[in-house]
C-alpha positions as CSV (number, residue, x, y, z in Angstrom):
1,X,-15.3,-21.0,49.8
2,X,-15.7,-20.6,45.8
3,X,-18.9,-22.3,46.0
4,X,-20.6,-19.7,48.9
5,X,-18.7,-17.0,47.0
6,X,-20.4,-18.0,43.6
7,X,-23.9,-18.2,45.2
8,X,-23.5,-14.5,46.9
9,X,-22.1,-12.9,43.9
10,X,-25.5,-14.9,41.8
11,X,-27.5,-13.2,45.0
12,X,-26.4,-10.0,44.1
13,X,-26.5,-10.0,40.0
14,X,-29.7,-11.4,40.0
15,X,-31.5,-10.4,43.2
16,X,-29.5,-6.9,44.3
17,X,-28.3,-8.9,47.5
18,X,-25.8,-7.4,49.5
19,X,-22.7,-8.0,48.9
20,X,-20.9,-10.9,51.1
21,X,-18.0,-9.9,53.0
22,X,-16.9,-13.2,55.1
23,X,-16.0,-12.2,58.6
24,X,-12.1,-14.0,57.8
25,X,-10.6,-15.0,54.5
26,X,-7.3,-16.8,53.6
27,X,-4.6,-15.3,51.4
28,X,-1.2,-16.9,50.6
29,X,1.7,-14.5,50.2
30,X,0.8,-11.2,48.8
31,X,-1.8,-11.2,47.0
32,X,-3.3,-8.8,44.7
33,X,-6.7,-8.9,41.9
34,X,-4.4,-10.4,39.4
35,X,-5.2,-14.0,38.5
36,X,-3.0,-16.6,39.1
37,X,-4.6,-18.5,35.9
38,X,-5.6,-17.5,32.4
39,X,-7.1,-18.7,29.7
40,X,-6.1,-20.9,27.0
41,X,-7.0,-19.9,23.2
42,X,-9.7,-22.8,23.3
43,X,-11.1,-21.8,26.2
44,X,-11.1,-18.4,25.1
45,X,-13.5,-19.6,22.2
46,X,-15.7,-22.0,23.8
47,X,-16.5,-18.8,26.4
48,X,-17.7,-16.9,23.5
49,X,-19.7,-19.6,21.8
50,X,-21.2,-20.5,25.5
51,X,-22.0,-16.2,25.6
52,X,-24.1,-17.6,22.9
53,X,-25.5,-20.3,23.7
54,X,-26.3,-18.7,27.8
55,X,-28.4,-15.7,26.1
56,X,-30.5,-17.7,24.0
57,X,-33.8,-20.0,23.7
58,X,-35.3,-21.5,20.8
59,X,-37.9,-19.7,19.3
60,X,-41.4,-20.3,20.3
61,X,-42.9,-21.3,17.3
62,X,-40.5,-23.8,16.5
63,X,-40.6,-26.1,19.8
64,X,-43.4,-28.9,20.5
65,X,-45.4,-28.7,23.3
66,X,-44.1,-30.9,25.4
67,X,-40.3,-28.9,25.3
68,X,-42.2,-25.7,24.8
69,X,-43.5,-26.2,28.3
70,X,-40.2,-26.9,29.6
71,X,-39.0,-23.8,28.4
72,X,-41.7,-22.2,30.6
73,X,-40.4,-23.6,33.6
74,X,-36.9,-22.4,32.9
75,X,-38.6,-18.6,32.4
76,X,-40.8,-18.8,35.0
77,X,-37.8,-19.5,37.4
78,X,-35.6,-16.9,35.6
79,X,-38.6,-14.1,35.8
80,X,-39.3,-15.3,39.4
81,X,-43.6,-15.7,38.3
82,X,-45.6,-18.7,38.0
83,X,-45.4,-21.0,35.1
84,X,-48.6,-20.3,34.1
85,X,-47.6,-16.6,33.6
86,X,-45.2,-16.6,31.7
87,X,-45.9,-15.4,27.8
88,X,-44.6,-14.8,24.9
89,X,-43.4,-11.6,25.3
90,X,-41.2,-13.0,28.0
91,X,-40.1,-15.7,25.7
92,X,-38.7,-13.0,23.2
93,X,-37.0,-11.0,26.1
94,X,-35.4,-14.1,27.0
95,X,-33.3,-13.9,24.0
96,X,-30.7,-11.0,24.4
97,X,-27.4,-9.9,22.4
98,X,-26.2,-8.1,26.0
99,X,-24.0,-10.9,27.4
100,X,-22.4,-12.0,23.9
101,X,-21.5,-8.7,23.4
102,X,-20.8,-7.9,27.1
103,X,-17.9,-11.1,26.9
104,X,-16.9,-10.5,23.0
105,X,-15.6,-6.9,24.3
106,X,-14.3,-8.1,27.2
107,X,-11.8,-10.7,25.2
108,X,-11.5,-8.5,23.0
109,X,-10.3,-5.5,24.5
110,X,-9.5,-6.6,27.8
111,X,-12.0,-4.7,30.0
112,X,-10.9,-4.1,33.1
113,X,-14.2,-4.8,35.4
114,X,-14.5,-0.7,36.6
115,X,-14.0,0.1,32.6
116,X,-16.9,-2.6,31.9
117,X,-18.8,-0.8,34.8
118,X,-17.9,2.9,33.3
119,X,-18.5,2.0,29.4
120,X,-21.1,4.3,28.0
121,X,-22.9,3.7,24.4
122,X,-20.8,7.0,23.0
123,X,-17.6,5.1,22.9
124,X,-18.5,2.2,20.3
125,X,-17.9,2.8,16.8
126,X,-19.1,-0.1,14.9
127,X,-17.9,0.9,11.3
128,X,-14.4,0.9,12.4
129,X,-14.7,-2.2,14.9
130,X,-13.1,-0.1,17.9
131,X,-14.6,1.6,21.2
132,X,-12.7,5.0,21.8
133,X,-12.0,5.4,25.3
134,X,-12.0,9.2,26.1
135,X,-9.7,10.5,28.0
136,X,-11.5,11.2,31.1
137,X,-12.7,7.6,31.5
138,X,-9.1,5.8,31.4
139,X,-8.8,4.3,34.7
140,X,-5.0,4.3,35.2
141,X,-4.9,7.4,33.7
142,X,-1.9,6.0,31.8
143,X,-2.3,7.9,28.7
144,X,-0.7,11.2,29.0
145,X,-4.5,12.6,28.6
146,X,-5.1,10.9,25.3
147,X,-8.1,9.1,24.3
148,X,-7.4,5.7,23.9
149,X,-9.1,3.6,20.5
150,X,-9.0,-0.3,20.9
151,X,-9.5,-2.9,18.0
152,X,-12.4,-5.0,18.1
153,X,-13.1,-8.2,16.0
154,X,-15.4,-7.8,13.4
155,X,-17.8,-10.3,14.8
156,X,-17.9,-8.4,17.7
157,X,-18.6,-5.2,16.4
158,X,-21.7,-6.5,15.1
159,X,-22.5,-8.1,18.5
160,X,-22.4,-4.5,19.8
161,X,-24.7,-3.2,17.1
162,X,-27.2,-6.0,17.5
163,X,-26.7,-4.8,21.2
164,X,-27.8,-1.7,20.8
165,X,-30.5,-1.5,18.5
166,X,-32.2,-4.0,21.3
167,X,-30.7,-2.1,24.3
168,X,-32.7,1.0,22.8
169,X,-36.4,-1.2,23.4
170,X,-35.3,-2.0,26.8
171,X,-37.0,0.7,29.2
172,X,-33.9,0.4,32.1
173,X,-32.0,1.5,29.6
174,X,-34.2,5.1,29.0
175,X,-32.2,7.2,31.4
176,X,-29.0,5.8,31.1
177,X,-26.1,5.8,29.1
178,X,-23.8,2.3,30.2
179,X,-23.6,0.3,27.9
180,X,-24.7,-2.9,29.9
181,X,-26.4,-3.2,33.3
182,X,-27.8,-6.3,35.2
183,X,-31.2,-6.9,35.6
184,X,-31.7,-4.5,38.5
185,X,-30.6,-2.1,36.7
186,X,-27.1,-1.7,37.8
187,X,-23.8,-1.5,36.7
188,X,-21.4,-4.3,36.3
189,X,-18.7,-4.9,38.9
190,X,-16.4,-7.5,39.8
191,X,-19.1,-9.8,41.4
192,X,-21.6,-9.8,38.5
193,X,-18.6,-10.2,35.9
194,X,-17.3,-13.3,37.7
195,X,-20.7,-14.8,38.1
196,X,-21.3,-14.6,34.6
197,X,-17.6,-15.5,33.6
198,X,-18.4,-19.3,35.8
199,X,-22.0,-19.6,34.6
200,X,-19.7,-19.8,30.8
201,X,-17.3,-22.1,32.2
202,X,-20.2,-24.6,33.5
203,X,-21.7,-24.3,30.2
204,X,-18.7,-24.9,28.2
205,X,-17.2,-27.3,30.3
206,X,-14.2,-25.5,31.6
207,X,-12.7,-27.1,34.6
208,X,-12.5,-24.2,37.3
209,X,-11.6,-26.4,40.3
210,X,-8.0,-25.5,41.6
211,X,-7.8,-22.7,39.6
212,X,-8.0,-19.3,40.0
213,X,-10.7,-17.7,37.4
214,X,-11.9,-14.8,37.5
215,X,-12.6,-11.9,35.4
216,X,-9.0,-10.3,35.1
217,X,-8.1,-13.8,33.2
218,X,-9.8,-12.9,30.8
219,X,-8.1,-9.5,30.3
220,X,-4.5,-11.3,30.8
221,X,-4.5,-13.8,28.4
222,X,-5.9,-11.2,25.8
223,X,-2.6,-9.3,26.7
224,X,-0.4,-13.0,26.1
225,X,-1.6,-13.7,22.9
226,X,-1.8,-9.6,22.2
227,X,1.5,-9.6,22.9
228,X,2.9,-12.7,21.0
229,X,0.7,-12.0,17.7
230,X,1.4,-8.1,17.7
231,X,4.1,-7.2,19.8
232,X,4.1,-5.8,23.2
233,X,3.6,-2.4,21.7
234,X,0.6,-3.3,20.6
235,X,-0.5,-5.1,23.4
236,X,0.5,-2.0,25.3
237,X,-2.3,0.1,23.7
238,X,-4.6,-2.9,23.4
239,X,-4.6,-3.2,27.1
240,X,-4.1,0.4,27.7
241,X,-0.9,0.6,29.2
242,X,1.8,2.7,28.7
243,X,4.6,1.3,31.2
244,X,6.6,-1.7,29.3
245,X,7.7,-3.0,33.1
246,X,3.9,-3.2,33.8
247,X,3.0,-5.6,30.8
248,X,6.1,-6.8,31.3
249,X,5.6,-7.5,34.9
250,X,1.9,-9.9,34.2
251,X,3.4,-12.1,31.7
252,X,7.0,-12.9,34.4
253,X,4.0,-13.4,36.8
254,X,2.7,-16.1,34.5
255,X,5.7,-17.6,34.5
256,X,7.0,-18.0,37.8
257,X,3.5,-19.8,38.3
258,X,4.0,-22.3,36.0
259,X,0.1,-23.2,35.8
260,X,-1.1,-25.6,33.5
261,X,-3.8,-23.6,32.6
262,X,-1.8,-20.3,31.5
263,X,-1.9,-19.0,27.9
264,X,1.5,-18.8,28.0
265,X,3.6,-17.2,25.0
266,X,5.0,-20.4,24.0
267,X,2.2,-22.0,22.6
268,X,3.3,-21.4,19.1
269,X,0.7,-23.8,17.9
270,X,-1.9,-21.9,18.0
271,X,-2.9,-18.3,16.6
272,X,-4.6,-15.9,18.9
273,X,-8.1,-15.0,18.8
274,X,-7.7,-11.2,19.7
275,X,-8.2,-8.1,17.1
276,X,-5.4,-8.6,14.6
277,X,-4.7,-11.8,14.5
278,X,-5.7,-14.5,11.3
279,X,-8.6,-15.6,13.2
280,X,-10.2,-11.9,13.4
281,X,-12.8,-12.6,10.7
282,X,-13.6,-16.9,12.6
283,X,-17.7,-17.0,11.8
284,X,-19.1,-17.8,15.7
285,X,-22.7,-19.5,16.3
286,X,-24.7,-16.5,15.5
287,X,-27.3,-18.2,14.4
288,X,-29.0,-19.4,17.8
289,X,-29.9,-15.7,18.9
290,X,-32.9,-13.9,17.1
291,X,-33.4,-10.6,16.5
């Protein structure tokens, strides 16, 4: 079932497939969108070295022939044309800053996937490393009608910037202002998000089998380590909460699921790789994307 679910949800971000809907679905218990597994602080980096590594190709005038040509295979399938089309302007487009920085915010602030969808250009603010979240966008509306300002790493503020200096040469981008859409031009949602988020895992080598990934683990284990480095006041407004039973609520989840996997509080071990923490300023494999 997660294999025909992965393939419908690629379909749909890369094709603008209908979404599948199978005709009967299992659920133990109650269910809800929340994760039943999270990720651990390793994991956590080795997704945002693989957001890297996923959105870049090495530049054409530094490959020999022989791999050069390989390369073309790999765009000509990506670009849907022949081989023998493919040129070097493709080769440059190929190279993007959108998913690093679409993933760095994500672990960062803990986008919910209808906040990635609704994020517009106006709300990042690169020289102070936050996105301001205006009132009228919060999707809880759990702010008493205040805007909201959430911390970003430094590292990914500049992702962001490098973002959007290219995002203002890309023409699907003329009449909009979202800050990321998929390449048919449409906003992110839970499908496209989780796609992506298992293309990372494949490419950093994160076992998903018997676990429960998905995009929200993401956002909870930002709010576990948010919470153990900062407090849970601060992982309150990190997360955009404002009810203490609600964050409250995700990490006693966490527990009474004992997984493996979880990023549980007790992992005293290691410090967190959210906004705040020591490893805020961590240098990441920039050097692989141009431009």
């Amino acid at each position: 079932m997660k294999a025909l679910k992965r393939y419908f949800a690629w379909r749909k971000h890369e094709k603008g497939a209908d979404e599948w809907e199978p005709e009967q679905t299992y659920t133990p218990g109650q269910q809800t969108h929340h994760a039943r597994d999270y990720l651990s602080l390793d994991e956590r980096q080795r997704i945002r070295d693989a957001a890297l590594d996923y959105s870049s190709i090495p530049s054409y005038d530094y490959v020999d022939p022989d791999e050069r040509d390989q390369w073309k295979a790999h765009l000509a399938q990506r670009f849907e044309k022949p081989k023998s089309e493919v040129t070097r302007e493709d080769w440059e487009n190929a190279t993007s800053w959108k998913v690093p920085s679409l993933v760095a915010t994500g672990l960062d602030a803990g986008l919910r996937p209808i906040e990635v969808e609704r994020a517009r250009v106006s709300w990042i603010d690169v020289p102070n490393a936050v996105l301001r979240i205006p009132k009228e966008e919060d999707s809880k509306g759990t702010n008493g009608g205040e805007n909201w300002t959430v911390s970003l790493r430094e590292d990914t503020a500049r992702h962001l910037d490098r973002w959007l200096d290219e995002r203002a040469t890309r023409p699907k981008y003329d009449d909009s202002d979202r800050i990321w859409l998929t390449s048919h031009a449409n906003p992110y949602g839970s499908d496209a998000l989780n796609y992506i988020l298992g293309e990372l895992c494949d490419e950093a080598g994160i076992s998903t089998k018997n676990r429960d990934i998905s995009w929200y683990s993401v956002r909870h284990s930002t709010g576990t380590y948010m919470t153990r480095e900062e407090g849970l006041a601060a992982a309150q407004d990190q997360l955009r909460h404002r009810s203490e039973q609600t964050r409250c609520g995700t990490i006693k989840r966490r527990q009474r699921t004992g997984a493996t996997h979880s990023t549980g509080c007790d992992d005293h071990h290691e410090k967190a790789d959210v906004p705040g923490s020591q490893l805020r300023d961590k240098p990441q494999q920039t050097s692989r994307i141009h431009g």
